[in-house]
NUROBA-997546 format. One record per residue (C-alpha): residue in one letter; x, y, z. Coordinates in nm, 3 decimals, padded with zeros to 5 digits. Each point is the difference from the previous one (the first is absolute). Example, Ala and Ser with C-alpha at 12.3 -4.5 7.8 and 13.67 -1.06 7.14 Angstrom:
REM residues 2
(a (01.230 -00.450 00.780))
(s (00.137 00.344 -00.066))
END
This chain:
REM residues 408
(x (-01.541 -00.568 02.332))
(x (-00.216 00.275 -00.189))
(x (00.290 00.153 -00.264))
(x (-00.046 00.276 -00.247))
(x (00.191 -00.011 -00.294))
(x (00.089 00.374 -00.144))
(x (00.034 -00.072 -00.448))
(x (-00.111 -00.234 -00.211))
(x (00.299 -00.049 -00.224))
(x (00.172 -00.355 -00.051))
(x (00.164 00.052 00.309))
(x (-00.297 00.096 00.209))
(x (-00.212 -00.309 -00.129))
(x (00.247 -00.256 00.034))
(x (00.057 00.148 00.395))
(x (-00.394 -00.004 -00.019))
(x (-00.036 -00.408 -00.051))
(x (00.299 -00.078 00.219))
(x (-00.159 00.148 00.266))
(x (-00.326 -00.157 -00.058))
(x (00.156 -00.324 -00.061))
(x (00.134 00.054 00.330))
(x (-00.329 00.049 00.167))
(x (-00.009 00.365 00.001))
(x (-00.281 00.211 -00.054))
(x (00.097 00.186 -00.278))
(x (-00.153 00.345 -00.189))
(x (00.202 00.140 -00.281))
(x (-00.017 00.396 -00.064))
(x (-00.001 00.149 -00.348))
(x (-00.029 00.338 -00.156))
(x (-00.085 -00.104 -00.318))
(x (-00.259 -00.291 -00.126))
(x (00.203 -00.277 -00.043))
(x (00.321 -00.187 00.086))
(x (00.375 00.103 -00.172))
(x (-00.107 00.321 -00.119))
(x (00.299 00.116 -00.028))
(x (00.313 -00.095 -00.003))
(x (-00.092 -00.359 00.032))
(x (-00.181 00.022 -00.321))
(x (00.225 00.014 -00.334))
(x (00.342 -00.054 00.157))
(x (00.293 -00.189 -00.182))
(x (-00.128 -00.320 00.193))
(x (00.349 -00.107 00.111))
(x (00.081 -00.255 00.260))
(x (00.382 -00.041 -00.033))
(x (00.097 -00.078 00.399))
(x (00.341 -00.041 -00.101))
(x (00.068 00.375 -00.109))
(x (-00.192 00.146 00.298))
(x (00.263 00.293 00.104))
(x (00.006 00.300 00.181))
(x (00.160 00.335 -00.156))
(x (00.326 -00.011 00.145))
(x (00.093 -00.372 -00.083))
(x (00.271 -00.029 -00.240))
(x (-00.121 -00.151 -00.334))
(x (-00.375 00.079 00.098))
(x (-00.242 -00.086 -00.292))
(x (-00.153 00.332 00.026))
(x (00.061 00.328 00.024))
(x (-00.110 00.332 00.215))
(x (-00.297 00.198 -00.145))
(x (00.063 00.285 -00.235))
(x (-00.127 00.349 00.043))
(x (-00.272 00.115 -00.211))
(x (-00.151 00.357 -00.010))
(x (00.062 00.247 00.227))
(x (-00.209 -00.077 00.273))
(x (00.248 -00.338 00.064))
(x (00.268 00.229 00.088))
(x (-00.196 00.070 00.360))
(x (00.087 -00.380 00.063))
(x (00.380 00.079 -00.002))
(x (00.040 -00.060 00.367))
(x (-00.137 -00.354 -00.067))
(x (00.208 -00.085 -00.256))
(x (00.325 00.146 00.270))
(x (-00.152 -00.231 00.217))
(x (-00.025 -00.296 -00.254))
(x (00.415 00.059 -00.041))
(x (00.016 00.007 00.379))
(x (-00.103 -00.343 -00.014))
(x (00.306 -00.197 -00.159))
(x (00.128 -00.083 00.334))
(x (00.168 -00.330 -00.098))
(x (-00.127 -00.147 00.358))
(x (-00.356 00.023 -00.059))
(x (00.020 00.011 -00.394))
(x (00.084 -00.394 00.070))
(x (-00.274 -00.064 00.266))
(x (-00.245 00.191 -00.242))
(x (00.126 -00.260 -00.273))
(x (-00.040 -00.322 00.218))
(x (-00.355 00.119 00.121))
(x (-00.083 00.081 -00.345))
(x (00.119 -00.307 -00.142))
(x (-00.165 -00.241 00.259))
(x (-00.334 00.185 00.000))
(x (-00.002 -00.047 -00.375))
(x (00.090 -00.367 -00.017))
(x (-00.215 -00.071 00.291))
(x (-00.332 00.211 -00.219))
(x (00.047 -00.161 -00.294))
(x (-00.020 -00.360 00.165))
(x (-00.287 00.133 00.153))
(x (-00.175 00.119 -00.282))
(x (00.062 -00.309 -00.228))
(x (-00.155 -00.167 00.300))
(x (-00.308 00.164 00.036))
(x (-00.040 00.005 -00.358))
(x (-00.010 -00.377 -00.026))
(x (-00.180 -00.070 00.349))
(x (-00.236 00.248 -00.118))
(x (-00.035 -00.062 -00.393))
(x (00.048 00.331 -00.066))
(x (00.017 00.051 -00.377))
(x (00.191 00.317 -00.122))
(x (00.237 00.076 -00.299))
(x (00.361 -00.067 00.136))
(x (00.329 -00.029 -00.233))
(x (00.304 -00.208 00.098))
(x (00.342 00.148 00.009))
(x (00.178 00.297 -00.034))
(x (00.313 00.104 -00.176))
(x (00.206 00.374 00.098))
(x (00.086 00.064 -00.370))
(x (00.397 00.189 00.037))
(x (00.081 00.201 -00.324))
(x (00.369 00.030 00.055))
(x (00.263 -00.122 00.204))
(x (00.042 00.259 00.248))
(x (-00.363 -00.082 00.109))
(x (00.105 -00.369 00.043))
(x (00.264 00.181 00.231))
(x (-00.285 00.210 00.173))
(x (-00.174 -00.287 00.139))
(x (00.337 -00.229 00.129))
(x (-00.088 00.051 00.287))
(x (-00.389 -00.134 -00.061))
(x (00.154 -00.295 -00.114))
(x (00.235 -00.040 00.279))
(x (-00.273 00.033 00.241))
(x (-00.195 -00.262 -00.212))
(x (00.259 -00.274 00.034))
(x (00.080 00.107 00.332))
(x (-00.374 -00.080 00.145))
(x (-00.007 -00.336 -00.243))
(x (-00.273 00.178 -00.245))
(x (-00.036 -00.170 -00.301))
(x (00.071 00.244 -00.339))
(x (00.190 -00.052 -00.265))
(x (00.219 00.258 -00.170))
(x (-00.104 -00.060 -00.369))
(x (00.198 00.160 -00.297))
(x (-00.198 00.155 -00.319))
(x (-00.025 -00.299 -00.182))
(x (-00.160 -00.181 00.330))
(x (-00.207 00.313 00.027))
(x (-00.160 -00.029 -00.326))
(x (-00.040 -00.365 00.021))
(x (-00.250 00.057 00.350))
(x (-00.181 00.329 -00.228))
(x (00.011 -00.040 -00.350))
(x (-00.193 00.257 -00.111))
(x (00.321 00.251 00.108))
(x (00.097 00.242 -00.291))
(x (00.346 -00.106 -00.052))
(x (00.066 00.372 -00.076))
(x (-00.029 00.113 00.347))
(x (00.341 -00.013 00.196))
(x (-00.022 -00.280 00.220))
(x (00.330 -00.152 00.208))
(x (-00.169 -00.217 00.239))
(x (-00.293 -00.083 00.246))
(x (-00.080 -00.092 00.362))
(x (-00.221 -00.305 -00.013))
(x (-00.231 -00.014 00.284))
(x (-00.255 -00.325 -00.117))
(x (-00.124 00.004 00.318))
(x (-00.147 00.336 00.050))
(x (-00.256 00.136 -00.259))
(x (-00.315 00.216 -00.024))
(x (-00.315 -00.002 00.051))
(x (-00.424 00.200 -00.006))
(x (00.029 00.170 00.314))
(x (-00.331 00.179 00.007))
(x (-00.181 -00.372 -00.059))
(x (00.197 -00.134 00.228))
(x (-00.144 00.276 00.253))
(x (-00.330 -00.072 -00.104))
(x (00.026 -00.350 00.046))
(x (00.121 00.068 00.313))
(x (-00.278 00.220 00.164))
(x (-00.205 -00.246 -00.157))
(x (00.145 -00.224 00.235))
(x (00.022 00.222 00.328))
(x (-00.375 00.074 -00.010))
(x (-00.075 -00.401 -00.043))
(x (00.218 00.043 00.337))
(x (-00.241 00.263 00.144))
(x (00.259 00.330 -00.086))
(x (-00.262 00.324 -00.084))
(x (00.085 00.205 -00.273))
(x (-00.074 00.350 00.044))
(x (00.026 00.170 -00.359))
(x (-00.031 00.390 -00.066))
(x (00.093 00.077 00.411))
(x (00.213 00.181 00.008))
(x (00.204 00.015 00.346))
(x (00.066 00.367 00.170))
(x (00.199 -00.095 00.271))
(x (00.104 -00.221 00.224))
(x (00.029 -00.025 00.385))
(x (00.274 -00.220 00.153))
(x (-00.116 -00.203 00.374))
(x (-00.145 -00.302 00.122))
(x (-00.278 00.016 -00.138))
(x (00.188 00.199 -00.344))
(x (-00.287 00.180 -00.208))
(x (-00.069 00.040 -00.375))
(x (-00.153 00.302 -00.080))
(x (-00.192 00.018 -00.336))
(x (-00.021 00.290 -00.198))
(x (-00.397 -00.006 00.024))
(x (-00.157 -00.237 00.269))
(x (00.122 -00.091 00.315))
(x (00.277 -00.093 00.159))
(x (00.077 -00.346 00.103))
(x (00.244 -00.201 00.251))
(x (00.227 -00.292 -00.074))
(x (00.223 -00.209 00.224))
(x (00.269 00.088 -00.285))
(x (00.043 00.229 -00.365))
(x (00.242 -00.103 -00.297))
(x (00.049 00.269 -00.228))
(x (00.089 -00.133 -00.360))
(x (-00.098 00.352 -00.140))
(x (00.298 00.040 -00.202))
(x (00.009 00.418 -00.122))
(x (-00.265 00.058 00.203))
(x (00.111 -00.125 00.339))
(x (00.286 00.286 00.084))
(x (-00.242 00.277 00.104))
(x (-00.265 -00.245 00.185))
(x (00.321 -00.134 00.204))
(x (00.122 00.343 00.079))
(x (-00.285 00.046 00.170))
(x (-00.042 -00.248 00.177))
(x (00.386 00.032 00.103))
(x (00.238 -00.190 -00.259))
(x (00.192 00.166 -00.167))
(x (00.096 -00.175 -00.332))
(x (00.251 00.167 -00.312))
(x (-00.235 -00.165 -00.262))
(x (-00.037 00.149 -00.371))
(x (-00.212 -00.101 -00.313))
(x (00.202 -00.115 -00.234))
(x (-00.131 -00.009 -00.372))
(x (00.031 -00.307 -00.212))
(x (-00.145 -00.046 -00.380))
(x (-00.120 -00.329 -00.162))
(x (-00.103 -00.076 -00.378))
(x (-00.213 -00.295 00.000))
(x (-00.048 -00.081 -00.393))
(x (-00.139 -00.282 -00.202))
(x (00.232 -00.247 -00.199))
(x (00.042 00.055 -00.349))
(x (-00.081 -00.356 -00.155))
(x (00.066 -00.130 -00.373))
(x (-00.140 -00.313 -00.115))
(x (00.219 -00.256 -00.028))
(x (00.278 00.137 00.206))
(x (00.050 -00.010 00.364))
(x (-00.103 00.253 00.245))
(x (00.238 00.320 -00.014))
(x (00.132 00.137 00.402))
(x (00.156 -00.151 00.292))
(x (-00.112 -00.322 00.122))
(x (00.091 00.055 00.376))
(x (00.092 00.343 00.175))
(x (00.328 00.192 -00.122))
(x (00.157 00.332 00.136))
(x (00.170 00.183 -00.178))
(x (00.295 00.141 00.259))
(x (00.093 00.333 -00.179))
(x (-00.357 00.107 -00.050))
(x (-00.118 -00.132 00.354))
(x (-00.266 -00.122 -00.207))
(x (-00.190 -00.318 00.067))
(x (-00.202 -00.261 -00.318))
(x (-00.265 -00.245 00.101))
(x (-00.181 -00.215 -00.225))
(x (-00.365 -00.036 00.155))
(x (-00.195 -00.235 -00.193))
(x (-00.045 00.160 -00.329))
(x (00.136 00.308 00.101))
(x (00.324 00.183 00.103))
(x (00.063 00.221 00.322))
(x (00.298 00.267 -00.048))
(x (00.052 00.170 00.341))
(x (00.246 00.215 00.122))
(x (00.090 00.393 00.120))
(x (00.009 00.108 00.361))
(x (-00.033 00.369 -00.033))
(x (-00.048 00.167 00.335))
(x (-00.220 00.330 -00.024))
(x (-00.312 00.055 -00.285))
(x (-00.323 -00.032 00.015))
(x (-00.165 -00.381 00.031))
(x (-00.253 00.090 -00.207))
(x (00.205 00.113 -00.269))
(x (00.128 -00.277 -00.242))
(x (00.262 00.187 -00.169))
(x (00.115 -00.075 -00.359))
(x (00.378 -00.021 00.024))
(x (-00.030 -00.341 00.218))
(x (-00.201 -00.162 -00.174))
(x (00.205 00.057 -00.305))
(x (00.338 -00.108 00.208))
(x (-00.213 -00.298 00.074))
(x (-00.165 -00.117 -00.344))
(x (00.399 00.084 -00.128))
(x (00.148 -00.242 00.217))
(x (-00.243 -00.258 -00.121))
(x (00.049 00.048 -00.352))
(x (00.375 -00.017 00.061))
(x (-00.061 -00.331 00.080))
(x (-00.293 -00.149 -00.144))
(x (-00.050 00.263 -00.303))
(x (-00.374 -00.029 -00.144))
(x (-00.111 -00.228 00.292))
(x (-00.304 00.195 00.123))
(x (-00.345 00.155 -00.165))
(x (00.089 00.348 00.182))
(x (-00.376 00.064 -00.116))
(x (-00.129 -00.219 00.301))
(x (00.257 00.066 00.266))
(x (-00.094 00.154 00.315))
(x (00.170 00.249 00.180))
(x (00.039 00.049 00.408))
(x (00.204 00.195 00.232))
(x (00.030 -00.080 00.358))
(x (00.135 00.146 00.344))
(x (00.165 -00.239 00.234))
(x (00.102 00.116 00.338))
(x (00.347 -00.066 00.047))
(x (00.243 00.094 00.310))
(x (00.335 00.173 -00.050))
(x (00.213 -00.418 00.026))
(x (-00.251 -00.144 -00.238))
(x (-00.114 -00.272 00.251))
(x (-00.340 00.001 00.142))
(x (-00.114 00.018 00.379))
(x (-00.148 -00.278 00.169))
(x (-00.069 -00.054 00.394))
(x (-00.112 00.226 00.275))
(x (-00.018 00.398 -00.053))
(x (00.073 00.093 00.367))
(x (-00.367 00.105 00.014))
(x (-00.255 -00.220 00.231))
(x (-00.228 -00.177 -00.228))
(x (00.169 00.098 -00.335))
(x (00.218 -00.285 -00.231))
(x (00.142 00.119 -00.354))
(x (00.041 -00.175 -00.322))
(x (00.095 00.250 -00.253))
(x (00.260 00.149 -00.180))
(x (00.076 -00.297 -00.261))
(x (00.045 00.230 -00.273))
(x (00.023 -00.185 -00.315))
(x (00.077 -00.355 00.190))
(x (-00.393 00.001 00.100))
(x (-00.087 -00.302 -00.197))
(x (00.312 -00.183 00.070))
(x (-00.041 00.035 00.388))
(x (-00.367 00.029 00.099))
(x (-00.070 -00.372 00.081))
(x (00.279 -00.042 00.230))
(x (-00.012 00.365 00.157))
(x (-00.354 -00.055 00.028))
(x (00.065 -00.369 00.192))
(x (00.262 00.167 00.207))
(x (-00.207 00.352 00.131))
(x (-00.316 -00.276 00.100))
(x (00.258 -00.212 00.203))
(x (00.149 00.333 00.188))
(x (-00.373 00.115 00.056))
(x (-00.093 -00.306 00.180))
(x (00.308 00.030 00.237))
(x (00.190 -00.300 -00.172))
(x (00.305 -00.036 -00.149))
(x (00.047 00.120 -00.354))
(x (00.114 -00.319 -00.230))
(x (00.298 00.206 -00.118))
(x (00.225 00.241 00.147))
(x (-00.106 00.384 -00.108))
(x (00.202 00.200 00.254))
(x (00.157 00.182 -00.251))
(x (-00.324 00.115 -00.203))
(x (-00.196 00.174 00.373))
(x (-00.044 00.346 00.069))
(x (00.332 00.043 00.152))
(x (00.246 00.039 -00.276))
(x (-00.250 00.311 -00.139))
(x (00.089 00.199 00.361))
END
């Protein structure tokens, strides 16, 4: 089959060398000149299956997107529709599918990463830092889910919390920890480069700075570029992210998707001779703040703040402060603030949190979008899913629950 692939982000590459693996000839479309421009490239890295959650789950990890500006308060109606969603019923399908798709990507990823050699900076482990005890009480029910589905964790107090990161400033307020060792972190945007690396060895085209004007649902189903002209494909997968609500409208799929704005603070370690290297050594979030730590090589990722509304282009100040405060709450004096790097980011999310994968109801036209901040954690195994569902087999897991339906 001849497939175009609509976005180059980590989820549009990884759907990109599935589908060549399968056979497929594949061309990638991208408006701008190289893969995970966006929010692919400086994200918190996670990949932490086990607290994969949509909004209305009791004890969810994360938390709805805050307003920001005045502009966000035209998304009101989303955010009625986001509260609309915590129908216990589907909340729990949501949850399964989320939780299966995530176990099922990061088994795939690990194994394409060996079978492949792929090389990129990944951390082991991550621990959900709880300041108090009525945040242990917040996330019971995370933990009763946990033992429930046979997850290995382990409830650690302070003293076991300090013991796994030792560089924790035992004047921060800390009551106890969620211990996932087998979840972690890791370089998304190499990992996407390694990957298209990989899907053009497989034959996948990469067209950079094309961007798409529309597309036209049918047997054949059209691209249409913004300058040249338009081609046919036996199917389209649109991985656009942001950009894919108003192409979809017009081609007749209606999707509630919003940018929401995340911040990162990627800053060099501070080191002393003769002492051991300051910051984490795996990933930590910090519940209260919503705020995630990632040691990457020699440096540390802080990530954190979904703010709905703003401009993307605008890195505002009072983040970034929230963000390099959080980090020196913990790890005071770890980072050369000199050399960090700064990014902001807009990830489309949809009103439960949970992405859409499968059929849009349209001839010709598959989605893979809407991962929000779960990109990275999901893209291998959403991406090995959509290419089994194109090629009219059956999917390797179950992802009912994540279609087009529950949106209408």
């Amino acid at each position: 089959m001849r497939i175009a692939i609509v976005g180059a982000g980590i989820v549009g590459v990884t759907t990109a060398f599935e589908l060549a693996t399968g056979g497929h000839e594949v061309t990638v479309f991208e408006r701008r000149s190289s893969v995970a421009p966006l929010a692919s490239f400086a994200n918190g890295g996670l990949i932490a299956p086990t607290l994969l959650a949509p909004w209305g789950l009791a004890g969810a990890a994360w938390q709805r997107p805050q307003l920001r500006g005045v502009a966000a308060w035209a998304h009101l109606p989303w955010l009625w529709q986001a509260w609309r969603t915590r129908r216990p019923a589907a909340v729990a399908a949501q949850a399964q599918a989320l939780q299966s798709l995530g176990q099922f990507s990061k088994q795939r990823l690990l194994a394409l990463a060996q079978a492949l050699r792929l090389e990129f900076e990944q951390t082991p482990g991550c621990l959900l830092l709880l300041r108090t005890e009525r945040e242990l009480k917040a996330v019971q029910p995370l933990l009763a889910r946990l033992r429930d589905s046979g997850v290995a964790h382990e409830l650690a107090d302070a003293a076991r919390c300090r013991a796994l990161e030792p560089g924790l400033h035992e004047g921060t307020p800390l009551h106890a920890g969620l211990h996932l060792a087998q979840d972690g972190a890791g370089n998304c945007r190499q990992f996407a480069h390694l990957m298209k690396a990989e899907a053009q060895r497989l034959g996948a085209k990469f067209r950079f700075d094309t961007p798409v004007r529309a597309l036209k649902p049918g047997k054949p189903a059209t691209v249409v570029p913004a300058t040249g002209e338009a081609e046919s494909f036996d199917a389209i997968v649109v991985c656009a992210g942001t950009e894919a609500a108003p192409l979809l409208t017009r081609a007749g799929v209606r999707l509630p998707l919003v940018a929401v704005h995340g911040y990162t603070v990627t800053a060099p370690l501070r080191h002393v001779d003769g002492l051991p290297p300051p910051g984490p050594r795996a990933t930590l979030i910090d519940s209260r703040e919503q705020i995630t730590m990632t040691r990457l090589g020699q440096r540390v990722r802080v990530s954190g703040l979904n703010e709905l509304g703003g401009d993307a282009t605008e890195v505002a100040l009072a983040p970034l402060r929230r963000l390099y405060r959080a980090l020196d709450e913990w790890f005071p004096g770890a980072v050369l603030e000199r050399g960090a790097q700064h990014w902001k980011g807009a990830r489309a999310l949809l009103p439960d949190g949970c992405p859409v994968l499968g059929a849009s109801g349209q001839p010709g036209l598959w989605l893979n979008l809407g991962h929000g901040h779960h990109g990275w954690a999901l893209a291998s195994g959403s991406a090995r899913v959509l290419a089994e569902l194109v090629a009219g087999r059956e999917a390797p897991l179950d992802v009912q629950a994540l279609g087009l339906q529950r949106l209408r």
